[in-house]
N, C-alpha and C positions, 0 to 999 in steps of 0.2 A: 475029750475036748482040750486039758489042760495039756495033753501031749501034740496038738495040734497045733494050737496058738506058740509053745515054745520053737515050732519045726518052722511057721510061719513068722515068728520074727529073726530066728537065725537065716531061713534064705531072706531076708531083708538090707540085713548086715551084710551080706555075701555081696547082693546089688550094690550095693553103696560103695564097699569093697570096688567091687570091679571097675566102677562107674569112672572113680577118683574121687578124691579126698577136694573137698570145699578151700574155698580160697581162707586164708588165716584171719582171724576175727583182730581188728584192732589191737596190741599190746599181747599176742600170742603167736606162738610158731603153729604150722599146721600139726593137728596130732597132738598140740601138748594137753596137756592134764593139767599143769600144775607149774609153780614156783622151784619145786625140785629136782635138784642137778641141772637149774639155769640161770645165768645170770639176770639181774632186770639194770639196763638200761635205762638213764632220762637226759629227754634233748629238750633243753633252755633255752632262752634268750639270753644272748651275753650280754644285751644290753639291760633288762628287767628281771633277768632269772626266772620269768616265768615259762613256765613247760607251754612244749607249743604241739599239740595238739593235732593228727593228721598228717605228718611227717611221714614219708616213707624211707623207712629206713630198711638196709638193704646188707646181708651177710652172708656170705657162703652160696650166692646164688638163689637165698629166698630174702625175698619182700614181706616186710610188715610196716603197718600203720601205726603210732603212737597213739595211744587211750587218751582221755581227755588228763591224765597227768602228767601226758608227755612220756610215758613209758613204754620200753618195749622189753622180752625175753627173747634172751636166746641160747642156748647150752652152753655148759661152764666153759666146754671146752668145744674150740673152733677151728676147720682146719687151718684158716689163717686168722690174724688180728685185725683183718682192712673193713671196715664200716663203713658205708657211702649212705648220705644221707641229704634228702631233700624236702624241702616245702616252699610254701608261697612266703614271700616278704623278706627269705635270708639268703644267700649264699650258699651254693650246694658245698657239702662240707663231705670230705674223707678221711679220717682217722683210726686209730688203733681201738679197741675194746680192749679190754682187759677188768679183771676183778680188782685191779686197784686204780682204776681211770672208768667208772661209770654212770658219769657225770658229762654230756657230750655237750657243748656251750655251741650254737651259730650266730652268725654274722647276719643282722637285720638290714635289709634295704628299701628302703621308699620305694623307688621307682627303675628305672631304665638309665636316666640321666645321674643317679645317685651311684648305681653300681658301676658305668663305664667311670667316673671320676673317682670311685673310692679303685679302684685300677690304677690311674692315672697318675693319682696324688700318695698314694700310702707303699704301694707295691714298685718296689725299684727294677726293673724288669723280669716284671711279673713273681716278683718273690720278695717276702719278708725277710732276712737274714737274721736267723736265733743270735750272730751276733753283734747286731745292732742296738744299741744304747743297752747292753746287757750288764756296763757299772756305770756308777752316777759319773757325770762330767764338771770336773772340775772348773770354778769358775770363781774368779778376783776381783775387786775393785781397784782400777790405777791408783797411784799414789795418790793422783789430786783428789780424788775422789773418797778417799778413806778416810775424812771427816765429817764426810753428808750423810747424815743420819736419814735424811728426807728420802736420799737414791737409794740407803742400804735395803731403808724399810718397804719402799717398792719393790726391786729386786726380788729381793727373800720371798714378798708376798707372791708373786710371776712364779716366782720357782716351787712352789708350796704348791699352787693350782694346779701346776703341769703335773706333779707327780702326784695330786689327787684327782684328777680328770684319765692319767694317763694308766690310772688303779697302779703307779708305783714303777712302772717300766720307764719314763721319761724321768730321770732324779736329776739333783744338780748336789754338789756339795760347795760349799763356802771354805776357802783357804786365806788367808793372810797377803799373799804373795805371789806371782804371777805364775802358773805351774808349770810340769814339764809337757803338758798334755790338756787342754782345755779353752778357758774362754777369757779374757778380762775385757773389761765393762770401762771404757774411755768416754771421756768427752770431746766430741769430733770439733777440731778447728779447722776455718779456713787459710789458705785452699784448702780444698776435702781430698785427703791421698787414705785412695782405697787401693785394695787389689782386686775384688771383685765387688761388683754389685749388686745387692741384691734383686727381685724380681721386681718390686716396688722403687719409683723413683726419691729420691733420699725427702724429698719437700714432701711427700707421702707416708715413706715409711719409718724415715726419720732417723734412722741407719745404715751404714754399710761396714764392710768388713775389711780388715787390713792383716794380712796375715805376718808374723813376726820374721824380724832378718835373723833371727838366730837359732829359734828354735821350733821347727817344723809342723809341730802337729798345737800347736799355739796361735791363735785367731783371737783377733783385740778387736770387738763390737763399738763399731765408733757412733755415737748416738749424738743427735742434734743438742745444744746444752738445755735449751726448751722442753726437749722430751724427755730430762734425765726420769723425773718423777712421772711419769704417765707410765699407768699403768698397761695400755694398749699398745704400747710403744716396745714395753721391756716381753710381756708376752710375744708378741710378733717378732722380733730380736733371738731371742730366747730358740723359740722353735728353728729358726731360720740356721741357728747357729748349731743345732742336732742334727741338721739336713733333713728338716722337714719344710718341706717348698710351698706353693700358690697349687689353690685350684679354679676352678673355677662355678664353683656353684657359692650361693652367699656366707658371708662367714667372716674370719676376722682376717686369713689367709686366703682371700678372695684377688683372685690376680689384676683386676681393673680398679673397683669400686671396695676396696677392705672395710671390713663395719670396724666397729669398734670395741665388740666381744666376741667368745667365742661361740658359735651358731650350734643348733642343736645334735647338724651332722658332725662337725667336727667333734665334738664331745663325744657322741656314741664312736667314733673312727677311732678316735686316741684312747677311749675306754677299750675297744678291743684289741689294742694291741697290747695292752697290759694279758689279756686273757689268751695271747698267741707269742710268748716268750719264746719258742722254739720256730726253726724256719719253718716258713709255712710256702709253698708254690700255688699262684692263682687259680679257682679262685680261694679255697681253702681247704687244699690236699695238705698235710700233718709231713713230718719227714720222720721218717719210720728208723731206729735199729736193731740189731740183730739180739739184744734182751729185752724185747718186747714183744715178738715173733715168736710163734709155736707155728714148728712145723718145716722150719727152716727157711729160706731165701721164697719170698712171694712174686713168680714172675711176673704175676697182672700188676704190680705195684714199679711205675717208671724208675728208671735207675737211678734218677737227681733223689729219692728218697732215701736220704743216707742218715737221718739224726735220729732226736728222739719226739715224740706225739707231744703237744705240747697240754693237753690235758693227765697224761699219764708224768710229765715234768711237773704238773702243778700240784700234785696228788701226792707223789713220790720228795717231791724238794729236790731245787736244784746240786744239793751237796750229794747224790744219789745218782746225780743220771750223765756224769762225767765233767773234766775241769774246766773250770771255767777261765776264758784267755785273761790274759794280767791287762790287758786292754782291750777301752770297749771299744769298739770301731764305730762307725759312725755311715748313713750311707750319700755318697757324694751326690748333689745337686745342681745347681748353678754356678757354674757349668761340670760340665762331666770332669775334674780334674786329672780323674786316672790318664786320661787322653796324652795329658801335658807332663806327665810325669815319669822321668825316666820307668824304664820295665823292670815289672818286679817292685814297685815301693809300693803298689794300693795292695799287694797280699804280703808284704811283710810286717812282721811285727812293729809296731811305734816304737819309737825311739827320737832319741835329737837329729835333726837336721843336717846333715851334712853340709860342711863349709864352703865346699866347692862351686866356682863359680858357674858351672856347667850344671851345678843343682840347682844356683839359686837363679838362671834364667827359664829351668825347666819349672819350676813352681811359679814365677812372677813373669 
């Protein structure tokens, strides 16, 4: 009997064998056993860090589900590094895996209206540039201005919020003196000579911008004298001046009706771009290179994929994952300036202005 019942569950195995193998239980590959010789994976909220739960997350051609900690396995070693991952409320997300990036962060969305405007408003044709606000931006008080303790201490506070809302990627630093490279903070007399204007009308937004006759990548914030000290004024300025524009769902960068804080979406929007340092392509494809890759050149991965993941840059530190430009660039908004600017100055390096009068009617 006991040789019958052993005869009788090995052809059982055999059917099951032949049948195929069952679909993968939440937070496991088909077939696994075990934790050994694989990596575990977990996908977050980048906005709450919490694991989210039911994710399909997707490697090498298999599909698994996240456990309720947000976890999944998958072998230490894969034939490529590309991760596509999806669920309900975020942003489908494709990134690198790796043993020292296993920690995968997604992009949360409200609704339908919330994703076509975090499109709209964050991504500058359709892409984040890893080198957008990638060093603080330098920023002055004009001469007249550098006795008012009332403007310094608004300011300072504006620039303190952005770079803890923005978790550190929107920074500002304070200089003495007007830089080679950044922003100073004026009081706008009448007439009001601007160069461009911002999206809001100045009795609204209470500033515009005047770009300097000398020196080119220098832009002097002219604020109504009423608004020096408001706090809603110098945030709204502030962003405006990083090239970060109007959208249109409510908020304080609302392009009709601007409230007078910032709204719960902007805050999650500007928190994740702190946690997407590296370029990212919409809606949040990673930009891959070639030491992060096992296995060589991935050709299911588009060829704009040329950097590095930027959860694998957060892991690793950016002194590791290649140098960093001497200036941060910034990405253009109102209006598209590159358009007006002779060819070749929006991919050169910063520098001073050229004196020429042929430069200075292509910028003004």
């Amino acid at each position: 009997m006991a040789l019958l019942s052993r005869l009788a569950a090995f052809g059982l195995i055999l059917i099951a064998v032949a049948c195929g193998r069952s679909p993968a239980a939440p937070g496991q590959l088909p077939g696994s056993t075990g934790p050994a010789g694989q990596t575990t994976f977990t996908i977050s909220s980048g906005e709450t860090g919490e694991p989210v739960a039911g994710a399909t997350v997707t490697a090498s051609g298999t599909q698994v589900l996240t456990n309720a900690a947000g976890e999944v396995r998958f072998p230490a070693t894969l034939p490529n590094c590309a991760i596509d991952v999806k669920a309900a409320g975020f942003l489908d997300r494709r990134t690198c895996g790796s043993s020292i990036a296993r920690q995968i962060t997604l992009w949360p969305i409200a609704n339908a209206d919330e994703e076509e405007d975090t499109r709209r408003w964050i991504f500058h044709y359709d892409r984040i540039d890893g080198r957008y606000w990638r060093g603080p931006t330098q920023i002055a008080l004009g001469p007249e201005l550098m006795a008012r303790a009332d403007v310094a201490e608004t300011w300072r506070a504006a620039t303190d919020t952005l770079d803890q809302v923005s978790r550190g990627r929107i920074k500002f630093q304070w200089v003495t003196s007007a830089p080679e490279e950044g922003l100073v903070l004026e009081a706008a007399v009448m007439p009001l000579k601007c160069s461009v204007a911002p999206p809001w009308p100045y009795e609204i937004g209470g500033f515009c911008v005047r770009y300097d006759d000398r020196v080119y990548y220098l832009d002097r914030l002219r604020v109504a004298p009423e608004r020096l000290t408001d706090a809603t004024t110098a945030l709204r300025a502030l962003l405006s001046g990083v090239g970060i524009g109007p959208h249109t769902l409510p908020g304080l960068l609302n392009a009709n009706r601007p409230d007078s804080a910032l709204s719960g979406f902007e805050r999650k929007t500007l928190g994740m771009l702190g946690l997407r340092p590296r370029t990212v392509v919409w809606p949040t494809t990673i930009t891959f290179s070639e030491s992060v890759r096992s296995g060589g050149r991935d050709t299911s991965i588009p060829p704009v994929v040329t950097g590095v993941d930027d959860d694998v840059y957060r892991a690793r530190g950016p002194g590791r994952s290649g140098p960093t430009p001497s200036h941060s660039r910034r990405p253009v908004r109102w209006p598209d300036l590159c358009s007006t600017r002779p060819e070749g100055w929006c991919a050169a390096p910063r520098s001073r202005r050229p004196t020429s009068s042929k430069a200075s009617v292509a910028r003004h």
